[in-house]
C-alpha positions as CSV (number, residue, x, y, z in Angstrom):
1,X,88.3,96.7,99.7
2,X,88.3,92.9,100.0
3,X,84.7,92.4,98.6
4,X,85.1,94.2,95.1
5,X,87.9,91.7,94.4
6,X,86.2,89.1,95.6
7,X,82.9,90.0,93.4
8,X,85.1,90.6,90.6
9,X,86.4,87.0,91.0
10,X,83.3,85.5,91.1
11,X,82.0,87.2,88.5
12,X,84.4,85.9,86.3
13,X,84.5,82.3,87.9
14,X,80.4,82.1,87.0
15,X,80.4,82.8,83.6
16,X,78.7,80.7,81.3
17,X,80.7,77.9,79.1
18,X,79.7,79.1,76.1
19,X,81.2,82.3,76.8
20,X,84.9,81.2,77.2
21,X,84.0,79.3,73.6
22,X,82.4,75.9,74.7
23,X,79.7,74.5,73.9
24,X,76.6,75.2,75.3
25,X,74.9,72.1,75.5
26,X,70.8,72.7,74.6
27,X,69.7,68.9,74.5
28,X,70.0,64.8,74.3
29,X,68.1,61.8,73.6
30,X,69.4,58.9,73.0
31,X,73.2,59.2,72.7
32,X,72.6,62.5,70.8
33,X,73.2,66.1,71.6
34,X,72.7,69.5,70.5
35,X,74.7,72.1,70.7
36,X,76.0,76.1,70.2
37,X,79.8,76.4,70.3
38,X,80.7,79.9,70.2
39,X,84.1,79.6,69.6
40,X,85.9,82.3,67.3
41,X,86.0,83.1,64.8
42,X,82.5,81.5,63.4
43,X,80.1,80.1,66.2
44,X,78.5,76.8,64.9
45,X,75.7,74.4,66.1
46,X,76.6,70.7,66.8
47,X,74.8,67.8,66.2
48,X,76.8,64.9,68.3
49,X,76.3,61.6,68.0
50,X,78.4,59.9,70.9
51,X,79.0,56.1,70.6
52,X,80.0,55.9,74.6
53,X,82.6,53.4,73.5
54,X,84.9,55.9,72.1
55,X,83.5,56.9,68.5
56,X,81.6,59.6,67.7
57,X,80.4,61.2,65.0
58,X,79.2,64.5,64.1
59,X,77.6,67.5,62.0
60,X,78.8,71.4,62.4
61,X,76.8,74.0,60.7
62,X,78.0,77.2,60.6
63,X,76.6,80.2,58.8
64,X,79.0,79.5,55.9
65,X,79.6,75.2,55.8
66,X,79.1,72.7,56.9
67,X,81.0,70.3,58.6
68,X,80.7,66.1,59.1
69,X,83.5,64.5,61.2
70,X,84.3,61.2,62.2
71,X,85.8,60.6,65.5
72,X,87.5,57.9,67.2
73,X,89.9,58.0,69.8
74,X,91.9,55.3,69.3
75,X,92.6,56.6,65.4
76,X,95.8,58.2,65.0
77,X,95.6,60.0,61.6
78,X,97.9,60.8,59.6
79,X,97.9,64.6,58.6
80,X,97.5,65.4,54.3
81,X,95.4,61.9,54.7
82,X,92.6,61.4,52.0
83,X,90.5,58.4,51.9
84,X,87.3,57.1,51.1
85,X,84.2,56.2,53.1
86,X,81.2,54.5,51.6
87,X,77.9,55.2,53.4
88,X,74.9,52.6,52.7
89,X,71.4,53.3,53.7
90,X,68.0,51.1,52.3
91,X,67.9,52.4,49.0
92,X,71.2,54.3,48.2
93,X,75.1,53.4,48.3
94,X,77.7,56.4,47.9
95,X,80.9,56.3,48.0
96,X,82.7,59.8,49.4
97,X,85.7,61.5,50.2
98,X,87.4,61.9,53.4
99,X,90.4,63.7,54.5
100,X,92.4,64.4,57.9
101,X,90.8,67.4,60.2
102,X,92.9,66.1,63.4
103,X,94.6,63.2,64.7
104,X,91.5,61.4,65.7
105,X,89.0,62.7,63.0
106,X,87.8,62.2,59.0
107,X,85.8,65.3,57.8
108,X,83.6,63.7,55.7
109,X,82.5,65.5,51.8
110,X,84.9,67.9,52.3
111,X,84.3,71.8,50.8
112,X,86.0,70.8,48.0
113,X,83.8,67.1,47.4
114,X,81.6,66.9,44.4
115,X,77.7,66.2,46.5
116,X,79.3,68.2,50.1
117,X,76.6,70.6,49.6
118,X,74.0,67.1,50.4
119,X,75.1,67.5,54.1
120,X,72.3,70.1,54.7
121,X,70.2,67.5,53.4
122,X,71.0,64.6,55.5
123,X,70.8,66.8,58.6
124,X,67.2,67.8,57.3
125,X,66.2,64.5,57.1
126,X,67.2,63.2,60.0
127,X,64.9,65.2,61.8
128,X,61.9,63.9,59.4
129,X,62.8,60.0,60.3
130,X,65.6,59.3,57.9
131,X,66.7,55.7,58.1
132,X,70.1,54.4,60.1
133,X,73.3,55.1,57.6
134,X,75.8,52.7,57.4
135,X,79.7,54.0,57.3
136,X,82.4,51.3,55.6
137,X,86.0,52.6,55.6
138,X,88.4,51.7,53.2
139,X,91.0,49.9,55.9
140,X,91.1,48.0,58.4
141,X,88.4,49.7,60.9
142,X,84.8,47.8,61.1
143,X,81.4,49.3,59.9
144,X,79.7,51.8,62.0
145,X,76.1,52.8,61.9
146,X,74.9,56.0,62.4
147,X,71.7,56.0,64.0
148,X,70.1,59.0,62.5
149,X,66.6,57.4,63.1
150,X,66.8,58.5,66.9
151,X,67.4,62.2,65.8
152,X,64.2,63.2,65.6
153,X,62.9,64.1,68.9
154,X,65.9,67.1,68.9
155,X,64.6,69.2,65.6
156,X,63.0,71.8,68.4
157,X,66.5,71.9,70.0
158,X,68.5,72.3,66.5
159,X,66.3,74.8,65.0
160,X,66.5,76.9,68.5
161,X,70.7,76.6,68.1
162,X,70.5,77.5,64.2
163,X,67.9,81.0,65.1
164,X,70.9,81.4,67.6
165,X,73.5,81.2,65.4
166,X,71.8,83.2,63.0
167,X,71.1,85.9,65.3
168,X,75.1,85.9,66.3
169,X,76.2,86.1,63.1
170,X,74.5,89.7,61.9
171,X,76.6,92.2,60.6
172,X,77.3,95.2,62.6
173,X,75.5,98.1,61.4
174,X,77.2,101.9,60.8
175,X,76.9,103.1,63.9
176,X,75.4,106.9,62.1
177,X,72.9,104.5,61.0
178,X,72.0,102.1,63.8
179,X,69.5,102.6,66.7
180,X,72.2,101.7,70.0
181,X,68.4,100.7,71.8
């Protein structure tokens, strides 16, 4: 009688992060990871950019949006904030919206932003040798740079997480209709 219960324990001890709705890590160089979060209700891939001194930045995809935040975790945001950040690479200067998404983190071009549908784009071109990006905040916090130029050795591992998240993300079929096999 003991060792059902104890199977039953185990079994639910081993399962795998990304089933409880963390992220299942599927690669790094370089102070960046890839990554499928299945967390409800949309599963998303992450891009992560992790400074090791406490910022980090980062892009979400989902099937819908996309998604760049701005960590750090000294920040303490104000919520309903809106601000400005002006990102600076070799040939181009834009200046874009930001607003609070939690305590610690700016989501970048929000859905609302004119030019938030250029995040795909960025993402894309990372992985074909994009240059470094250059972040400037409106207050009092220094200039970051985004290394995006160290991206590109992780394009197998991203396009594996977005056939992932693609595959998730079907509808169900009528059941009359569907082959259960």
């Amino acid at each position: 009688m003991k060792i059902p219960t104890v199977m039953l324990l185990m079994t639910a001890v081993l399962q795998p992060a990304s089933a409880f709705g963390e992220t299942d890590w599927m690669g790094g160089a370089r102070q960046w990871s890839v990554g499928f979060a299945n967390e409800s209700p949309r599963p998303y891939c992450r891009l992560l950019w992790d400074s090791e001194i406490g910022k980090t930045m980062e892009f979400r995809q989902t099937a819908t949006e996309t998604f760049w935040l701005v960590s750090k975790n000294t920040w303490d945001i104000p919520a309903d904030t809106k601000t400005e950040v002006t990102l600076i690479n070799r040939t181009t200067t834009k200046v874009v919206a930001a607003e609070f998404f939690d305590k610690n983190t700016l989501r970048l071009w929000g859905p609302a932003s004119k030019g938030s549908a250029g995040l795909k784009k960025i993402i894309k071109n990372s992985f074909a040798g994009m240059p470094d990006v250059q972040l400037t905040f409106a207050g009092d916090e220094g200039d970051w740079t985004l290394p995006l130029s160290r991206v590109d050795q992780l394009y197998p591992n991203y396009r594996q997480c977005l056939k992932r998240l693609e595959a998730g993300e079907r509808p169900k079929q009528n059941s009359e209709a569907s082959k259960p096999f």
